[in-house]
Backbone as ProteinMPNN parsed JSONL, in Angstrom:
{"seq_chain_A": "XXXXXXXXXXXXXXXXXXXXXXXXXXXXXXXXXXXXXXXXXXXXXXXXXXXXXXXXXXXXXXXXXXXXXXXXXXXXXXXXXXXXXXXXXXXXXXXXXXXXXXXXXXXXXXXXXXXXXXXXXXXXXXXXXXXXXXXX", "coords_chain_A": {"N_chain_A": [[10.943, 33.988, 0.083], [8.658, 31.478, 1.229], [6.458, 29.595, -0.877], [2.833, 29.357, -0.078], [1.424, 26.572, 1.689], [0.083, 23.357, 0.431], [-3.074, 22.768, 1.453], [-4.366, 19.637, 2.217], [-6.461, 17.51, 2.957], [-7.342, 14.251, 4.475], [-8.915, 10.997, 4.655], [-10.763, 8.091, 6.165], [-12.159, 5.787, 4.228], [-14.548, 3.95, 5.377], [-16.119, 1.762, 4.314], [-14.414, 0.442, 2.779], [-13.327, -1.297, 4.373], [-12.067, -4.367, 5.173], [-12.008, -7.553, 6.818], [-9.582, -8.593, 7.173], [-7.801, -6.74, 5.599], [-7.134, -2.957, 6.184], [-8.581, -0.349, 5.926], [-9.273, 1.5, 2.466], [-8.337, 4.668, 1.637], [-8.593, 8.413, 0.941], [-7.528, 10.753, -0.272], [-7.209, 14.145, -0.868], [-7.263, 17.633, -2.756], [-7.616, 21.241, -3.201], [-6.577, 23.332, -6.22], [-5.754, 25.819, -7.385], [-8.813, 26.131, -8.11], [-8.866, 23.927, -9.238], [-9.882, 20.438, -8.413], [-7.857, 17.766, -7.01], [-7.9, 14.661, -6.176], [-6.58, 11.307, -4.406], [-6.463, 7.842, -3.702], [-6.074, 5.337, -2.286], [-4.302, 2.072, 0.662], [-2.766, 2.488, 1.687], [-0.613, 5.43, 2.497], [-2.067, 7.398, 0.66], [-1.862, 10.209, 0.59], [1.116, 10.468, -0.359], [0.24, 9.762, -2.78], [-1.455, 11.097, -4.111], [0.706, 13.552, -3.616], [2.047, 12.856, -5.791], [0.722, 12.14, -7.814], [0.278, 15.248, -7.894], [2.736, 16.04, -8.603], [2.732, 15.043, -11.412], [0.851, 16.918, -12.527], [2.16, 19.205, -12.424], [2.126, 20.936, -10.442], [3.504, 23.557, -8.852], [6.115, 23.073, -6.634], [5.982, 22.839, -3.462], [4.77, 23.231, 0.51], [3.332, 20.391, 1.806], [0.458, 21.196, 3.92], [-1.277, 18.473, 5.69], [-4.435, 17.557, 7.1], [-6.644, 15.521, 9.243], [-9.418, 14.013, 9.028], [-11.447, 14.119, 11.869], [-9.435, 13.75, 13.918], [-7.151, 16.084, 15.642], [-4.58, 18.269, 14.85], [-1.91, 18.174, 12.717], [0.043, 16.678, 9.649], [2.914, 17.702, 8.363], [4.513, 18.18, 5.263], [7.653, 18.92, 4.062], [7.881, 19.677, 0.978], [5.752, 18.602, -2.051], [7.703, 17.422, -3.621], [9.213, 15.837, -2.155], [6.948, 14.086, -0.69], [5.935, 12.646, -2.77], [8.181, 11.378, -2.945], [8.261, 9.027, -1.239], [6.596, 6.121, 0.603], [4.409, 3.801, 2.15], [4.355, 0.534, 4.117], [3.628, -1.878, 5.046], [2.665, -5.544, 6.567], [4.333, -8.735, 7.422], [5.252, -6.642, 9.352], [5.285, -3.766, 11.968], [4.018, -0.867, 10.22], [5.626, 0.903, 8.161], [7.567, 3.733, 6.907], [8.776, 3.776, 3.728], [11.001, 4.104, 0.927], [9.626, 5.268, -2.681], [8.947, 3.097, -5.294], [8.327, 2.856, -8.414], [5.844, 0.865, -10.155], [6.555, 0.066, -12.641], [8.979, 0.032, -12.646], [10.108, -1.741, -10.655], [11.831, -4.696, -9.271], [11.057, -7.626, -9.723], [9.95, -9.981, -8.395], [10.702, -13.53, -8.972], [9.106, -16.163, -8.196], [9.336, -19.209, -6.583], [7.231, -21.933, -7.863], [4.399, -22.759, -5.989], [4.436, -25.244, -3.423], [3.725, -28.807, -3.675], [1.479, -29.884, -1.572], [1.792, -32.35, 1.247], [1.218, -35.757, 1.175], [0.805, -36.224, -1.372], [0.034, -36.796, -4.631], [1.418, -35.258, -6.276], [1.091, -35.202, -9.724], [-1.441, -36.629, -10.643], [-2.939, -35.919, -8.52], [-4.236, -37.885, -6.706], [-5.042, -39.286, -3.608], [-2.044, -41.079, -1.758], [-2.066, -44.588, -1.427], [-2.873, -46.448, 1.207], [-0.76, -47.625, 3.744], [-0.486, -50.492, 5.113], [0.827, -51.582, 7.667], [3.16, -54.626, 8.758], [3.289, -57.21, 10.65], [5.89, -58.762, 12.435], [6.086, -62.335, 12.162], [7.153, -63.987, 14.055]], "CA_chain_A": [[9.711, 33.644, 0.768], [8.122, 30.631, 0.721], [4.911, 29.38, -1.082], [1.71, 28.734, 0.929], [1.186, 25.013, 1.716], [-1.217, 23.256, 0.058], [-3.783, 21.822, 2.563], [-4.933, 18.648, 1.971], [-7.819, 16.608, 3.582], [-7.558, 13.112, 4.587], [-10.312, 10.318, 5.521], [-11.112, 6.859, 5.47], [-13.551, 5.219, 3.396], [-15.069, 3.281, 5.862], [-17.085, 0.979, 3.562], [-13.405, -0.306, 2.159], [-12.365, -2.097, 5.306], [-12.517, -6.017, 5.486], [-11.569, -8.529, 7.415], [-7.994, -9.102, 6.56], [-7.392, -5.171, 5.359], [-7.561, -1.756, 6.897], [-9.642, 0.407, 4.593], [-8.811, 2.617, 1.941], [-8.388, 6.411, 2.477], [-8.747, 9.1, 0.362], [-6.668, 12.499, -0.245], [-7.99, 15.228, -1.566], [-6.814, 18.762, -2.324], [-8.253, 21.564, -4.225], [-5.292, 24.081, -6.506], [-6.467, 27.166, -8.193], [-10.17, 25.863, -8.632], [-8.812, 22.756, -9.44], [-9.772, 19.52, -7.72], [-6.86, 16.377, -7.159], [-7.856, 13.543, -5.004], [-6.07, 9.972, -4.521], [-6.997, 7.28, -2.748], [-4.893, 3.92, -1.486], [-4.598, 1.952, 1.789], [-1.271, 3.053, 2.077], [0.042, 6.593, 1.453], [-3.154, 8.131, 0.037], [-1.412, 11.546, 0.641], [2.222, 10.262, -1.277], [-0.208, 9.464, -4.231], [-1.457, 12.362, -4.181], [1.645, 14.781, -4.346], [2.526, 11.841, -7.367], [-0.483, 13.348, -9.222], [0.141, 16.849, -8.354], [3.99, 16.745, -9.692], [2.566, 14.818, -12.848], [0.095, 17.968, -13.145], [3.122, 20.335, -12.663], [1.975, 21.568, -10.123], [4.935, 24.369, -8.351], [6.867, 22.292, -5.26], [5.59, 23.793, -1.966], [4.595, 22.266, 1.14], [2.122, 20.409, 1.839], [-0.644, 20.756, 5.281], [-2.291, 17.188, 6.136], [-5.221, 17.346, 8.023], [-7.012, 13.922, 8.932], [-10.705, 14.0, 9.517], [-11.891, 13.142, 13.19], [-7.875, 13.995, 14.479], [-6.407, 17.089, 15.781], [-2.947, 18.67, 14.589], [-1.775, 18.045, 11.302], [1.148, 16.295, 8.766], [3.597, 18.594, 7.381], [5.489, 17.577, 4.227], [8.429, 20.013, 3.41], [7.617, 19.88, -0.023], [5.231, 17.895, -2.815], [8.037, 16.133, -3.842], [9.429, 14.718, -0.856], [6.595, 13.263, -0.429], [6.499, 11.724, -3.741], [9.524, 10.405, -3.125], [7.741, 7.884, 0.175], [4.88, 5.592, 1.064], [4.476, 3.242, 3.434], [3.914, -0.481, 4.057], [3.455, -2.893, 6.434], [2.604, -6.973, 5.896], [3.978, -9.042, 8.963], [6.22, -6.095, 10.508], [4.404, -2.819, 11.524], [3.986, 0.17, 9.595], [7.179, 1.859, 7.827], [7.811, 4.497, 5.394], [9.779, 3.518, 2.671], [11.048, 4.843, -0.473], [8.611, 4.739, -3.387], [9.429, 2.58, -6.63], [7.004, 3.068, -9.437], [5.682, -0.424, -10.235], [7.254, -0.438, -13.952], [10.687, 0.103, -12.331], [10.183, -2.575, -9.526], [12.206, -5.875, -9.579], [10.052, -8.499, -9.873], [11.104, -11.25, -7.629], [10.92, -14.791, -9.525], [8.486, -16.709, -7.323], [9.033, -20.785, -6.332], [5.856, -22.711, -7.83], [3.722, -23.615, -4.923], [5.034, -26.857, -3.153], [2.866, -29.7, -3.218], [1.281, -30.772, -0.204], [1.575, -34.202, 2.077], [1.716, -37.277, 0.681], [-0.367, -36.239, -2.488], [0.585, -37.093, -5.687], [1.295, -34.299, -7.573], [0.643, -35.629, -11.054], [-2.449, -37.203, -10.7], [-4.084, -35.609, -7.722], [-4.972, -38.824, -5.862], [-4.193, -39.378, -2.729], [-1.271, -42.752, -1.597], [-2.536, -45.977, -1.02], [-2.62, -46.481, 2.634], [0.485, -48.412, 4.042], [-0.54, -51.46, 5.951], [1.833, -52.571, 9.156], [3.642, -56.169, 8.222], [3.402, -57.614, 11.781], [6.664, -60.123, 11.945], [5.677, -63.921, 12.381], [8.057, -64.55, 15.035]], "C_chain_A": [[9.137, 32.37, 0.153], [6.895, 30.481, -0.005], [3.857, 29.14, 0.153], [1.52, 27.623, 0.762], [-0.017, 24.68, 1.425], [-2.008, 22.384, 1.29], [-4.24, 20.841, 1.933], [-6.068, 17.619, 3.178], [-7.609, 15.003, 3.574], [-8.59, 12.104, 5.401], [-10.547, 9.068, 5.345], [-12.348, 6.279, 5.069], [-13.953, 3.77, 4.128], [-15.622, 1.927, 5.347], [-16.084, 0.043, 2.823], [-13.123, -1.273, 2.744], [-13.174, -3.578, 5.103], [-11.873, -6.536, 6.569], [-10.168, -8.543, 7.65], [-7.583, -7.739, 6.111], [-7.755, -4.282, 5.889], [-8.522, -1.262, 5.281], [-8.818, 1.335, 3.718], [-8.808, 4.573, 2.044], [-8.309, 7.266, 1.783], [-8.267, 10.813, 0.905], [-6.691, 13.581, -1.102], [-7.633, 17.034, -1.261], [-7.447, 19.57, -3.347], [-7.194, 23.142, -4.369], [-6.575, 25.094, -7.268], [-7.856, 26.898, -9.347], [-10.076, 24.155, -9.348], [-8.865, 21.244, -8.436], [-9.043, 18.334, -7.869], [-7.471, 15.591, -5.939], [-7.201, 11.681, -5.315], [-6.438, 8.963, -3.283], [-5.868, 5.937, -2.75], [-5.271, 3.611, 0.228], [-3.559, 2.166, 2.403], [-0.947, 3.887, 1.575], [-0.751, 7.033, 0.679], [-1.999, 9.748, -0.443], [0.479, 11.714, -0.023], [1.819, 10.168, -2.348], [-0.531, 10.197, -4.746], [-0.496, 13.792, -4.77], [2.341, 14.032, -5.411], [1.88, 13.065, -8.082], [-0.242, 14.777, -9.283], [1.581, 17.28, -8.945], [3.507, 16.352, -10.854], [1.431, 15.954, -13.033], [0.957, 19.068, -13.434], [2.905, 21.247, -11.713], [3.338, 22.34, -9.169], [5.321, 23.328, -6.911], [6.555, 23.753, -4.291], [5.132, 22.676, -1.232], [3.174, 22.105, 1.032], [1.77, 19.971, 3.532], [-1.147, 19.423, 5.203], [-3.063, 17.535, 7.189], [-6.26, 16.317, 8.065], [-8.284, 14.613, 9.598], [-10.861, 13.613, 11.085], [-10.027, 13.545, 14.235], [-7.571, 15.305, 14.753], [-5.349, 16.991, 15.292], [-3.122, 18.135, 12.804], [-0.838, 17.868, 10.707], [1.687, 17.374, 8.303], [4.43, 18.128, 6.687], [6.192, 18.757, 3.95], [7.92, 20.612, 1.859], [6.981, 18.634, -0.911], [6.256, 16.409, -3.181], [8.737, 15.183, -3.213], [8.145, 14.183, -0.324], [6.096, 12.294, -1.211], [7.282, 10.916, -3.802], [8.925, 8.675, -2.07], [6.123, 7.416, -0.369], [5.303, 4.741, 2.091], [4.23, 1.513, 2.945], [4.075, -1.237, 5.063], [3.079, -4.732, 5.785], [3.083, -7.565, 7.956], [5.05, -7.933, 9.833], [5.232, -4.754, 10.672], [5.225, -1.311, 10.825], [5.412, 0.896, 9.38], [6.715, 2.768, 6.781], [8.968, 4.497, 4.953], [9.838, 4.175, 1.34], [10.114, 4.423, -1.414], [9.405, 4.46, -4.733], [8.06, 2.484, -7.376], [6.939, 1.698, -10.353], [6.616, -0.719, -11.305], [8.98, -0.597, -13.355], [11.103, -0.744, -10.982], [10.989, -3.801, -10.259], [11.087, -6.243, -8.983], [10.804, -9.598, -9.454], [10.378, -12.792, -8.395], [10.488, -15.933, -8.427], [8.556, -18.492, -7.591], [7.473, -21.098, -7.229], [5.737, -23.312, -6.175], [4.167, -25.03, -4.579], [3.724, -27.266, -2.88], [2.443, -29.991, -1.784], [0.727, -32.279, 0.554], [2.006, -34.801, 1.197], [0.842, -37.309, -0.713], [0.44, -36.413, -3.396], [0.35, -36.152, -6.691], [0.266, -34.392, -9.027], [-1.265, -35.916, -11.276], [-3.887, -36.73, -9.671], [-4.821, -36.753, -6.601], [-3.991, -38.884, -4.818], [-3.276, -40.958, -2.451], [-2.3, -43.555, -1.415], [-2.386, -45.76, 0.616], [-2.007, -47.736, 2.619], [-0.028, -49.13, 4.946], [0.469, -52.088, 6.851], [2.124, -53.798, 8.516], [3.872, -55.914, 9.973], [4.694, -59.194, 11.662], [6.24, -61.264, 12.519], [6.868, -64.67, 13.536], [7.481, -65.289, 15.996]], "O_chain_A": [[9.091, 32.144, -1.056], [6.099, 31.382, 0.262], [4.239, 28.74, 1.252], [1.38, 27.324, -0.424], [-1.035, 25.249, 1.82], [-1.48, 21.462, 1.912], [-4.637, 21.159, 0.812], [-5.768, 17.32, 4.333], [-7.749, 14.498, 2.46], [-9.002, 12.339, 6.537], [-10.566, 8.766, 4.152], [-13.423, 6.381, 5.661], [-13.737, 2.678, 3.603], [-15.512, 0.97, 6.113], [-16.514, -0.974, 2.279], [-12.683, -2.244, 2.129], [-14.368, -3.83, 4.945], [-11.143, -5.803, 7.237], [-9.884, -8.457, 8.845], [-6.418, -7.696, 6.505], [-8.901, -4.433, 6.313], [-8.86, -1.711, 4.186], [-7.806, 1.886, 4.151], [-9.508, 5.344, 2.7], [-7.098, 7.103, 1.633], [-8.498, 11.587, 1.834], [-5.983, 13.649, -2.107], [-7.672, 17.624, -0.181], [-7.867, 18.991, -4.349], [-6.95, 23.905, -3.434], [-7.776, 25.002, -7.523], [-8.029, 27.164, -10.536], [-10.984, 23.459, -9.802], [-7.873, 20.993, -7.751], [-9.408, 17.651, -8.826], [-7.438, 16.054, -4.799], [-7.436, 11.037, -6.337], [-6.649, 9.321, -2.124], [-4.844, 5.955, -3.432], [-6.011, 4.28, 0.948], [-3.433, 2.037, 3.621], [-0.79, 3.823, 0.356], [-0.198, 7.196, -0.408], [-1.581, 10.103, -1.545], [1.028, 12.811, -0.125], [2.634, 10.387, -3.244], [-0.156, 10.347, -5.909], [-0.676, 14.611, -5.671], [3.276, 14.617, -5.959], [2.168, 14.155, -8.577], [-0.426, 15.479, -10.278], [1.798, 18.334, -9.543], [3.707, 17.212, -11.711], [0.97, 15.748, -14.156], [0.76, 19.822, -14.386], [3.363, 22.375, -11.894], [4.199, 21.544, -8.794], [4.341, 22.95, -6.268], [6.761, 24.964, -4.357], [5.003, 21.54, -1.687], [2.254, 22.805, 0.608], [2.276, 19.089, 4.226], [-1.639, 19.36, 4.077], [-2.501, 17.835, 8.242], [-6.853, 16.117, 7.005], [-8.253, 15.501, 10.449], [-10.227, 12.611, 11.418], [-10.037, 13.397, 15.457], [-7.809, 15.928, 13.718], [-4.868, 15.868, 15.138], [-4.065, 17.867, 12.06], [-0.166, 18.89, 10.841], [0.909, 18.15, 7.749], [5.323, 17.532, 7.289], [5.514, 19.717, 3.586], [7.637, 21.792, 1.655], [7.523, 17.555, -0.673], [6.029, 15.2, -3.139], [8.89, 14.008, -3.546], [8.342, 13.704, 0.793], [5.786, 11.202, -0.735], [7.282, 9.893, -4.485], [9.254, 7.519, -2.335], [5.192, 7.821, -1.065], [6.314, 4.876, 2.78], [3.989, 1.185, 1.783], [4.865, -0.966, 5.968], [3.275, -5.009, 4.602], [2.646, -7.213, 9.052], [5.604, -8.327, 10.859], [4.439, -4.525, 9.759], [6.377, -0.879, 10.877], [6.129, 1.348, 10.273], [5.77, 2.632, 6.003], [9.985, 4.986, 5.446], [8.88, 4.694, 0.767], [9.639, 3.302, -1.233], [10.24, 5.218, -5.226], [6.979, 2.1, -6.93], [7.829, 1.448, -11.166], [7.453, -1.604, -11.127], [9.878, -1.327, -13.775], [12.137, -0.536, -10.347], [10.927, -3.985, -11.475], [10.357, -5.692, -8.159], [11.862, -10.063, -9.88], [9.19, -12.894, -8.089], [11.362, -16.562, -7.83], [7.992, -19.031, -8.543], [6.611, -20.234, -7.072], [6.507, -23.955, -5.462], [4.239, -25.893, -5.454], [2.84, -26.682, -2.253], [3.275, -30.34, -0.947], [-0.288, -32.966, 0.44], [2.979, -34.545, 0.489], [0.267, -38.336, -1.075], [1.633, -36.231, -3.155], [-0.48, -36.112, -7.6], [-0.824, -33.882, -9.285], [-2.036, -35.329, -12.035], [-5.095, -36.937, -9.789], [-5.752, -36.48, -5.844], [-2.775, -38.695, -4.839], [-3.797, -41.973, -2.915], [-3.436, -43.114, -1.244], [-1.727, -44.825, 1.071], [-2.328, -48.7, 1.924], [-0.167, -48.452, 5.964], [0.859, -53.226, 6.589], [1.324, -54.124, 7.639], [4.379, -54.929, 10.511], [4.502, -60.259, 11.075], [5.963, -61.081, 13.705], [7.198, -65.855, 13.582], [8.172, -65.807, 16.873]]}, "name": "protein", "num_of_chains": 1, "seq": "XXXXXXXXXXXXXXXXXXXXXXXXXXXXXXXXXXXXXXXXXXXXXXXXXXXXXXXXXXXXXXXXXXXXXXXXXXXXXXXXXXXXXXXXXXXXXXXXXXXXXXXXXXXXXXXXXXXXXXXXXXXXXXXXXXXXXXXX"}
């Protein structure tokens, strides 16, 4: 027999969102009088069953239920969903495997290219190039 699934609560923190970002969202579950909540703008509820294997807590599934939404996420178990998160940038929304920052390659970024006709070094901009009209 299985365990009972832990329910969890999800919601967004309205007051996070900008311009340029969705908002952050907050996931929140409460274990034998104990309260876990995680928050992110991606995968609140993967950060979450993070924290609850680093508490120890037993592998069972876990309920999602989103504020304001009918129905509800089902994760087989805590740590499959440890294992995911999500991300997006310019393609939309995926869930991808999760790498734990210390164990990320670190990609070896170009320096910024100069731009136009500026002169690196110095910061000033060219001389302006005057036309030679031929004397013909």
């Amino acid at each position: 027999m299985t365990a009972p699934a832990i329910i969890v609560t999800a919601r967004p923190l309205e007051e996070t969102r900008t311009a340029n970002s969705g908002c952050i969202w907050l996931a929140e579950c409460e274990i034998g009088g104990q309260r876990f909540e995680a928050r992110s703008r991606h995968g609140a509820v993967n950060t979450l069953a993070r924290e609850l294997m680093a508490a120890g807590i037993t592998d069972r599934p876990l309920e999602v239920r989103f504020d304001g939404l009918a129905g509800s996420l089902r994760w087989g178990s805590i740590a499959a969903a440890a294992k995911r998160t999500y991300t997006e940038g310019n393609r939309p929304l995926q869930c991808i495997r999760w790498v734990a920052p210390q164990d990320a390659v670190q990609a070896i970024r170009a320096p910024p290219k100069q731009g136009g006709k500026w002169r690196a070094a110095t910061g000033v901009p060219p001389e302006p190039q005057i036309p030679v009209k031929d004397a013909a």
